[in-house]
C-alpha positions as CSV (number, residue, x, y, z in Angstrom):
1,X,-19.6,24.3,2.8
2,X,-18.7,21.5,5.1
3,X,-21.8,20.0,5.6
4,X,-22.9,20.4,2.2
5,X,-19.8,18.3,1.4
6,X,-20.4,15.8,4.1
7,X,-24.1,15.5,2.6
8,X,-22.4,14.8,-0.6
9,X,-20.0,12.4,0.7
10,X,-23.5,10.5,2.8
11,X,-25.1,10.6,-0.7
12,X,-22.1,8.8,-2.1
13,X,-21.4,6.3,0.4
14,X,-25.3,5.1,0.0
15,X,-25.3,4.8,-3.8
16,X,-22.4,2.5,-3.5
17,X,-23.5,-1.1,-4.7
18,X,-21.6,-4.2,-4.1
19,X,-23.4,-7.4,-6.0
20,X,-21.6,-10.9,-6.1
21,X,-19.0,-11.8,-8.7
22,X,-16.3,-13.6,-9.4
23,X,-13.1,-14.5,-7.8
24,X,-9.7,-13.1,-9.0
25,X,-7.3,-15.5,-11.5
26,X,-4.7,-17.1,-8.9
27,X,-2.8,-18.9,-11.8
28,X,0.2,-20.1,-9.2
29,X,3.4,-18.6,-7.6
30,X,5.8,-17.7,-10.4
31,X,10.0,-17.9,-9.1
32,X,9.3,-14.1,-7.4
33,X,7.0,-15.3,-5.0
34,X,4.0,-13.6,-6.5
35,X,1.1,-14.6,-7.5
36,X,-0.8,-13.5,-10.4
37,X,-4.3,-12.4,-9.1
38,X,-5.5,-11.1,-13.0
39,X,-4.1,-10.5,-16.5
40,X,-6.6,-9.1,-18.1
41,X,-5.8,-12.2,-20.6
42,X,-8.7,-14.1,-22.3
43,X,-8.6,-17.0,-19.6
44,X,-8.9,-14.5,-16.9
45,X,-12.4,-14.5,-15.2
46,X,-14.9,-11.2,-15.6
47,X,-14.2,-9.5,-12.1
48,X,-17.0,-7.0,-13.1
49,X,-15.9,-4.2,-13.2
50,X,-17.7,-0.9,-13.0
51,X,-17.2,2.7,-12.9
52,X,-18.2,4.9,-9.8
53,X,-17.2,8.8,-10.6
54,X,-18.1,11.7,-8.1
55,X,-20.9,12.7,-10.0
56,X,-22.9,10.6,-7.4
57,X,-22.4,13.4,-5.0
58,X,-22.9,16.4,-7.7
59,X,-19.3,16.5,-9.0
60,X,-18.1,16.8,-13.0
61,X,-15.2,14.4,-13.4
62,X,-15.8,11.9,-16.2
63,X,-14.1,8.5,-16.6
64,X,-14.4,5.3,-17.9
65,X,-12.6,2.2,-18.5
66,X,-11.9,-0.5,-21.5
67,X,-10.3,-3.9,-21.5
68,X,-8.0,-5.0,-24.4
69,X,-5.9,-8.0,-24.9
70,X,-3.6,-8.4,-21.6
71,X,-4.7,-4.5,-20.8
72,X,-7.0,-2.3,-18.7
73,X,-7.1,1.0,-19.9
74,X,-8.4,3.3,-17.0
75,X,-9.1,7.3,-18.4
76,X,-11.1,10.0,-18.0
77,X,-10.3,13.6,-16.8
78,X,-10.8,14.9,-13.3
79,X,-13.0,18.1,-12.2
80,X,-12.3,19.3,-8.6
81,X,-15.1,21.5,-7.9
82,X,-17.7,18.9,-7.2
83,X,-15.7,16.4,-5.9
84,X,-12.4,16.0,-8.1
85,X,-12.2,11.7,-8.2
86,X,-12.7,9.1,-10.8
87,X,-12.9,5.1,-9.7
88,X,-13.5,1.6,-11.2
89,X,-14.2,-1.1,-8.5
90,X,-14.8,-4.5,-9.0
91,X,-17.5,-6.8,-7.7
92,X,-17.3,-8.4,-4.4
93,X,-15.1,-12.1,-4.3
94,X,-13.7,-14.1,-1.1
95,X,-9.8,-14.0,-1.3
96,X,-7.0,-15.0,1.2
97,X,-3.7,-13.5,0.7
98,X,-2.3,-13.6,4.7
99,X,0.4,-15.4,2.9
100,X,1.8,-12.8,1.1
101,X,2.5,-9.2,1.5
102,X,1.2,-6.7,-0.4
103,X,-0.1,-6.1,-3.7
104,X,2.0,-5.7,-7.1
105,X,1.0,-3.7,-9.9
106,X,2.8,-3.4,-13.4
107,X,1.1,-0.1,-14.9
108,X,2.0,2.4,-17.4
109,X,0.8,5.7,-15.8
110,X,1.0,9.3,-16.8
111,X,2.9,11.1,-14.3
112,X,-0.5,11.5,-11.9
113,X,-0.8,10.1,-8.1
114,X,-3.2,6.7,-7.8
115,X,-5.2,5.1,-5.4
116,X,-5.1,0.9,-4.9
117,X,-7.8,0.3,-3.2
118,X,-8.6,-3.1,-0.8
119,X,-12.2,-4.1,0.7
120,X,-13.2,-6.5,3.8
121,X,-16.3,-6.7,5.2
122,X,-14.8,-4.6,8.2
123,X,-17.4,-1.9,9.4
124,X,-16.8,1.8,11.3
125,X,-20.0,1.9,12.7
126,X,-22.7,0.4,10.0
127,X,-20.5,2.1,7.2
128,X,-18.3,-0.5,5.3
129,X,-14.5,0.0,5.4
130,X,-12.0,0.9,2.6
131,X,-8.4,0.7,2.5
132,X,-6.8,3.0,0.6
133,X,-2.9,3.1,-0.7
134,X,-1.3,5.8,-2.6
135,X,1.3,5.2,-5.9
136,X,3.2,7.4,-7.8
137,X,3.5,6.9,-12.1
138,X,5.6,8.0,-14.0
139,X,4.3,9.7,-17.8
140,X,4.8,6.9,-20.5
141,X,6.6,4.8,-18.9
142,X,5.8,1.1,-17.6
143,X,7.1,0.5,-14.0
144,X,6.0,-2.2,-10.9
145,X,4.5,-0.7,-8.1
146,X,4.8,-2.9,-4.8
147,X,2.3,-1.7,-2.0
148,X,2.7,-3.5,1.2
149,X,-0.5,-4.5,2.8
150,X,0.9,-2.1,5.9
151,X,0.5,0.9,3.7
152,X,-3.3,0.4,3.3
153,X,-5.3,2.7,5.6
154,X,-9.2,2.7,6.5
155,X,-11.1,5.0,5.4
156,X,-15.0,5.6,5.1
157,X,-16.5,8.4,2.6
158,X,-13.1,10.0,2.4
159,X,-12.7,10.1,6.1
160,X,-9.2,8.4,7.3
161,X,-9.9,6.4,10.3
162,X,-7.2,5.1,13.1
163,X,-8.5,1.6,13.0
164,X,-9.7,-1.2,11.8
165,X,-6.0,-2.2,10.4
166,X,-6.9,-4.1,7.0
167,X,-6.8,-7.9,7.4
168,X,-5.4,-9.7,4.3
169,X,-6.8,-12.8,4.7
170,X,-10.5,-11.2,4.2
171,X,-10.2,-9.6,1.0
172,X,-13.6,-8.6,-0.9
173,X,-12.9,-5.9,-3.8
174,X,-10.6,-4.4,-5.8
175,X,-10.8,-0.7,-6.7
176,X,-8.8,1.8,-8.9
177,X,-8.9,5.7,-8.0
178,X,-7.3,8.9,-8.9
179,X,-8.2,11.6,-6.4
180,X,-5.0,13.7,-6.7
181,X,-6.6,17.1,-6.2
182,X,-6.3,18.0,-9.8
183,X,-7.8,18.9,-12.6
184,X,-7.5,17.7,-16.2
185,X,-6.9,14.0,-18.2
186,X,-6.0,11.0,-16.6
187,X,-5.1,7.7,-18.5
188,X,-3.1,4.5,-17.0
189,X,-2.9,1.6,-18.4
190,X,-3.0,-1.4,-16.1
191,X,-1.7,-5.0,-17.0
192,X,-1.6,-7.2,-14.2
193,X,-2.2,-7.1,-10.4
194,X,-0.6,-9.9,-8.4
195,X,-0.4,-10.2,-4.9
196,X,4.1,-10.4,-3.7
197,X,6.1,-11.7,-1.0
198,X,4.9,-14.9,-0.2
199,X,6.3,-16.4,3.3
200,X,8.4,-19.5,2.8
201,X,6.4,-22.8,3.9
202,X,7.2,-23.5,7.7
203,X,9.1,-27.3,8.2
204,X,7.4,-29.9,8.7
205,X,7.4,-31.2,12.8
């Protein structure tokens, strides 16, 4: 059973695609100390997103995403024999954010467990790197989740790795996951991702 999961999880990894795009909206540094990465307004750019579900390595979940005014609405339902995770990812981008800490979300969720995920072009080997973050939602209600850049781990195919730590000032992708080890429907609503905590400007000498 293990190796036909790690052949799954080889299968997966390969049918990942990562073409150019855009980079994300950085409209200024509002009075917080954030700044507004995307909107999902009308004047936000197309990141590209796209939908990646475990049925690339024989699973069953199914989910999608749509954009509405201000809004992405991630939703789907989740099948665990197969695989058991859902994902939306964006294209790659160049983006610097050494300057702040971590990334904010402000998402209405649905009670179920989340995944953030971060790309660089860090490599384990020849595989690419991903850095995965975990938040909690609460069902119906709108909340801000703040996820320190410290919280992000690496990861390759599903395999949590000790190193490389993520590097913020090399960020490629964006990415959206639920892979919470259930089964069943799935829906959060997503309206802004920003990136928090920007360090005050050192003195001039």
């Amino acid at each position: 059973m293990c190796t036909d999961y790690r052949r799954r999880a080889l299968i997966f990894g390969l049918l990942l695609m990562t073409l150019p795009g855009p980079a994300p909206h950085a409209s200024g540094t509002d009075t917080g100390g954030a700044l507004l990465l995307t909107d999902f307004a009308a004047d936000s750019p197309d990141l590209g997103w796209y939908v990646q579900n475990d049925n690339v390595m024989g699973g069953r979940s199914k989910g999608g995403f749509k954009l509405e005014p201000g809004t992405l609405i991630f939703a789907g339902s989740t099948n665990t024999d197969g695989g058991g995770f859902s994902s939306i990812r964006t294209q790659p981008f160049k983006l610097d954010l050494s300057n702040y800490t971590g990334i904010e979300l402000r998402v209405q969720g649905d009670g179920r467990r989340y995944i953030w995920q971060l790309q660089t072009n860090a490599l384990y080997r020849r595989y690419r790197v991903s850095y995965w973050a975990a938040f909690e939602t609460r069902a119906g209600e709108w909340s801000t989740v703040q996820i320190p850049f410290t919280k992000f781990y690496p990861q390759v195919r599903g395999f949590k790795l000790d190193e490389p730590a993520l590097d913020p000032s090399q960020i490629t992708e964006f990415g959206l996951y639920i892979y919470d080890n259930k089964d069943g429907p799935f829906e959060l609503r997503l309206d802004s991702v920003k990136a928090y905590g920007a360090a005050a400007p050192k003195p001039a000498d």
